[in-house]
C-alpha positions, 0 to 999 in steps of 0.5 A: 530462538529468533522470532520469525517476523512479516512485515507488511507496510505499503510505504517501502521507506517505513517497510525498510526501517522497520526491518533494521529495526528488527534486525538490529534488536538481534532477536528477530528473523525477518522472513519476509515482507511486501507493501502490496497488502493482497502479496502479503495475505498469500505469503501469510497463508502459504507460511505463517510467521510467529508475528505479522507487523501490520500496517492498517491504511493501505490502498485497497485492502487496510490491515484488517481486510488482510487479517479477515482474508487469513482462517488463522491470523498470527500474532499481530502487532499493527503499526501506523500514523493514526492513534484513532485505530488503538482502540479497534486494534487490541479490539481484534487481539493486537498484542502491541499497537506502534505508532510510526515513527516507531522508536526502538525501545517501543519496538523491544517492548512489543517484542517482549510481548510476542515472545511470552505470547509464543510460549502460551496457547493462544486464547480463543476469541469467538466472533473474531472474524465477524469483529474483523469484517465489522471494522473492515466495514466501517474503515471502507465506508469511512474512506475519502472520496477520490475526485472524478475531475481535475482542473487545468489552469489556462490563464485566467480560465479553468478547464476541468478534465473527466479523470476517466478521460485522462490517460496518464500524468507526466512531470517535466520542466517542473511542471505537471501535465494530464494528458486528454484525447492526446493533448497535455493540460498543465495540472497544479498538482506534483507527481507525488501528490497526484500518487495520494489524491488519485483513487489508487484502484485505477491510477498508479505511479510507474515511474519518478515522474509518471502516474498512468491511468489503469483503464488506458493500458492495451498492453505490457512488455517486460525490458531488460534489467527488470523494467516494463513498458507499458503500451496505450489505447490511445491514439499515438499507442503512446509507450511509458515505461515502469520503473524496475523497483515499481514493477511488482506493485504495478504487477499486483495492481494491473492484475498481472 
């Protein structure tokens, strides 16, 4: 019998490979997975997996925020870039710890191991839930700081933009601009880049070339084929449009 797995990851491109991985072993159904970490603690608590593939940095709630928001968490086997968390993940009961790029003979290991896990009682583990609230604790206190201000070149003089005041970022001609008051400020910083720097609790990425400021958005309309438009307080109520594969994450972080 076929191992029922969840997958949680909040970079789509890890999340996919790793479900090929896990199909092609043969020996696992993925039964669902999402790259929204607060998605996923729904989905866990709503049908529980036999084993949850958890990645632990992700915006807003890391791994172990999912797992203390869970009264019973599956097996768990964590996945991410960072060796430094090993030692916190088994500290909490991981059965395996995979770091990514995960290699497929890794990943049959890992397996092994949950599926001898699946046949035994699982072990009581008191304080596990403090142990978890501890390190989500520590995780938070340790996260960078998200800059306030952001600069714009003007010949030799640079202006720096409150990030409060900006209401979105656009890319075009190869070139990026933040747009304050109504006015496009010319920024160094790519799209993809602004995506990571920028506190992801008030700016999102909507599109290819569009990060949008949370705090600016009036309203949101639903287009054909998927996608949204999103509409701004500012004064021309500028209109941006959500890409139809962003549409569900904007969902989950607008609150919608």
């Amino acid at each position: 019998m076929k191992l029922r797995a969840y997958l949680v990851d909040d970079e789509p491109l890890a999340l996919d490979r790793l479900r090929r991985l896990l199909e092609e072993t043969g020996r696992v159904e993925v039964v669902g997975a999402s790259t929204i970490p607060e998605e996923a603690v729904s989905a866990l608590k709503e049908n529980p997996p036999d084993v949850c593939f958890l990645d632990i940095e992700m915006p807003r709630l890391n791994g172990f925020e999912v797992l203390v928001d869970l009264a019973q968490p599956p097996i768990v086997v964590f996945t991410t870039a960072w060796e430094s968390y090993a030692l916190r993940a088994f500290g909490v009961g991981a059965v395996d710890y995979l770091l990514k790029p995960i290699e497929p003979e890794m990943l049959e290991r890992a397996l092994g191991k949950v599926e001898r896990m699946c046949g035994a009682t699982p072990p009581v583990q008191p304080g596990l839930q403090a142990l978890l609230g501890q390190i989500a604790e520590s995780l938070r206190q340790t996260r960078q700081e998200f800059p306030t201000r952001i600069a714009s070149r003007l010949g030799e003089r640079l202006w720096f933009l409150d990030l409060d005041r900006v209401s979105h970022f656009y890319a075009e001609d190869k070139l990026t601009y933040a747009v304050s008051e109504g006015k496009p400020y010319c920024v160094d910083s790519t799209i993809a880049e602004l995506e990571k720097k920028l506190d992801p609790g008030g700016f999102a990425r909507i599109h290819r070339g569009t990060v949008v400021n949370l705090a600016w958005i009036r309203e949101v309309a639903s287009l054909p084929g998927g996608a949204l438009n999103v509409r701004l307080k500012d004064a021309k109520q500028t209109d941006l449009t959500v890409a139809r594969d962003r549409a569900r994450e904007f969902k989950a972080r607008a609150g919608l």
